[in-house]
N, C-alpha and C positions, 0 to 999 in steps of 0.2 A: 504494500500500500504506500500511497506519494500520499505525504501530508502537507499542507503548505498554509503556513500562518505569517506574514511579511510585510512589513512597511518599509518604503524606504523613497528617497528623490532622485530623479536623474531629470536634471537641466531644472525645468519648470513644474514638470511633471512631480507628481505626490502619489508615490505605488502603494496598495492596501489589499492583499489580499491574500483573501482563505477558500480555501479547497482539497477536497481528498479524493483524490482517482484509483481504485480498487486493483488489483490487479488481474489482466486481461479485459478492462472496460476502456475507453473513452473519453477525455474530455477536453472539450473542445473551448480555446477561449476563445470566445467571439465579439465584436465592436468594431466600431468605427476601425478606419488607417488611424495612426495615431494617438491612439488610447491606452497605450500601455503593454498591449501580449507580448512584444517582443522581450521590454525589458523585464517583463514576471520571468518567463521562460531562462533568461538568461539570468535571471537571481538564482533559479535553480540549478543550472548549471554551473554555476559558480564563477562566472564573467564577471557578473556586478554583483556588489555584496549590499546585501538591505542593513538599513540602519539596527531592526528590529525584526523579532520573529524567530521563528522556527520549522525549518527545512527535516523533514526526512523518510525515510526512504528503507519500509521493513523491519523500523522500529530502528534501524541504523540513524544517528546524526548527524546530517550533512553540517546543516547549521543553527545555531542558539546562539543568540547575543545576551542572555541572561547567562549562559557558558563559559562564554566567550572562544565557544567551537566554528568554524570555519574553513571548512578543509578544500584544497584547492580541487579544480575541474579536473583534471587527472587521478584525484581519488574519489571522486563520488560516484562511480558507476554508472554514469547516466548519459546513455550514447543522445546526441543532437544532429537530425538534420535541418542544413540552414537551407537560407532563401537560396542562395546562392550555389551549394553544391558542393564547393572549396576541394573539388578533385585534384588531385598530384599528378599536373599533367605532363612529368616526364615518366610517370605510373602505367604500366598496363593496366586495364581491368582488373585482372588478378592483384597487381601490386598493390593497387587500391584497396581490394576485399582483403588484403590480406596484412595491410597496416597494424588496424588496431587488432586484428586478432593476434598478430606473434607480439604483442605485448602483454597479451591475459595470457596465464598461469594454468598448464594445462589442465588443472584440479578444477580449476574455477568453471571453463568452456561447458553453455549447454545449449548453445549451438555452432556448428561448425560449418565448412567451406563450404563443403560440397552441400549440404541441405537447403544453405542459403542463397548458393546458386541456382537451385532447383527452383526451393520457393519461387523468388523474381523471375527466373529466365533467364538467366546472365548468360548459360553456358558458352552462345555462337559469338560471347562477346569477349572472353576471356583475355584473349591476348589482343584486343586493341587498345589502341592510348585513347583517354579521356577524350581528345583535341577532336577526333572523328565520328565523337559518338553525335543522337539526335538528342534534344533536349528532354525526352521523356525515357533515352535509355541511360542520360546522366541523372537522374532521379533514381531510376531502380538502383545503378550502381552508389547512389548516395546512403541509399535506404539499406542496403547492403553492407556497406563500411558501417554504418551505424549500428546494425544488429551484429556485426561479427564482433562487434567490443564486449560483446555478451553482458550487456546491462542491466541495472534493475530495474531503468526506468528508459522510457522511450519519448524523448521533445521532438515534435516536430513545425519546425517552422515558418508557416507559408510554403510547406514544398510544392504546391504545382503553379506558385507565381512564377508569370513570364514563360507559364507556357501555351501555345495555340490552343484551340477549343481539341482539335484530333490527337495532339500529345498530351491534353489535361486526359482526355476519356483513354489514352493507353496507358497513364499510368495510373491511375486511382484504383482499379482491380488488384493491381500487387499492393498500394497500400491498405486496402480491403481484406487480400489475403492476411498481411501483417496483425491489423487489427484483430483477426478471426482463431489464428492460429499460435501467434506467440504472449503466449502469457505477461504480460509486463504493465505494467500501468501506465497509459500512456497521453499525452498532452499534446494536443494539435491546437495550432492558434491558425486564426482563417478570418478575413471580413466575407468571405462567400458561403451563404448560406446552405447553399444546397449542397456545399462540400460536407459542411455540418451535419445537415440532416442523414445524409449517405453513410457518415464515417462514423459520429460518436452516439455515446451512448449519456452522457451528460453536457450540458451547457452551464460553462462560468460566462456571463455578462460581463463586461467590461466599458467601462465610461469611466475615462479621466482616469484612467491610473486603477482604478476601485472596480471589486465583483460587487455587485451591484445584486446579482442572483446568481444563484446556482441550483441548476436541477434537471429531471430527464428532458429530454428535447420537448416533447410535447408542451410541457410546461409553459419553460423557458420563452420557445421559440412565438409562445401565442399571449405573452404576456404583453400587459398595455405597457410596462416600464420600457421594454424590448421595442416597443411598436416605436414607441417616444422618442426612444435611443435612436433606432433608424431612422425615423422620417418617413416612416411609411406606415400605413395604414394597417398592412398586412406584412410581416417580418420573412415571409414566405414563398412573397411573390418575388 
């Protein structure tokens, strides 16, 4: 289980938020651009550290500032796909999937290369370099690097921003599989709705920094605070 209780500022912004994502469920932070998911996500990952609160992860403590625990992004366990992909592109594919794995402990691994080639499809891609791949086979292979760190917990960030409507719809199936198949508690931030409704199984609200609500999609997504927040009548449409 990801637990997350957190205050903290970045720039003008004032973060405040609490949520607990089960493990093998869903959740999704959703809001405006601008609202804050990126830098929650990244308090958890251990990028930016919150003033206040308490991070963690299985009963594990990432962070408590009543502690004064704080452990770096390297030891919280908690693989991150960003917007952007951040593939090693003098990497083959393989080198890529195979980064973060030859640094987990082989006691630790409970997943490995080959499964998680299988899961995504990676295999006909193995030995090419990031540089040639399509925008939605550098997603799988992101999604890929992230799960072979063999995590406790799974961020993901905007992964199918920036890409066409035919590579959004060829990748969100493999993260569909992901969500379905590997047990981990997992956190998706998205201002698109319908990625939401497809992918999780809870919605945190986000306005200005703060969860405003948290609960199953239905809830969430039909709530007048939610309607307010967007601007729209219908959060749905």
């Amino acid at each position: 289980m990801l637990d997350v209780k957190i205050k903290g500022t970045i720039g003008q912004l004032s973060i405040d938020a609490t949520f607990t994502t089960e493990p093998g469920t869903v959740t999704a932070l959703f809001g405006r651009s601008g609202s804050g998911k990126t830098s929650i996500v990244n308090m958890i990952a251990g990028l930016v550290r919150p003033h206040y609160g308490r991070i963690a992860i299985n009963g594990e403590i990432l962070f408590d500032s009543a502690h004064s625990i704080d452990k770096p992004p390297n030891k919280r366990g908690v693989g991150y796909v960003f917007q952007d992909n951040l593939l090693f592109p003098h990497l083959t594919v393989k080198g890529n999937l195979s980064y973060g794995y030859n640094l987990v402990p082989a006691r630790e691994r409970y997943l490995h290369l080959d499964e998680v080639v299988e899961l995504l499809g990676l295999g006909d891609l193995l030995l090419r370099r990031s540089k040639t791949l399509s925008g939605g086979e550098k997603k799988r292979v992101a999604l890929g690097r992230a799960l072979l760190s063999n995590p406790c917990a799974l961020l993901m960030d905007e992964p199918l921003t920036g890409l066409d409507v035919a590579r959004k719809y060829e990748a969100l199936p493999f993260i569909e599989k992901i969500c379905r198949q590997v047990q981990l508690p997992i956190v998706y931030v998205s201002h698109d709705i319908d990625e939401v409704i497809r992918l999780s199984d809870q919605i945190a609200l986000i306005d200005k920094g703060r969860t405003v609500l948290v609960g199953p999609i239905e809830t969430v997504a039909n709530h007048a605070e939610a309607r307010l927040i967007l601007g729209k009548n219908d959060p749905s449409t």
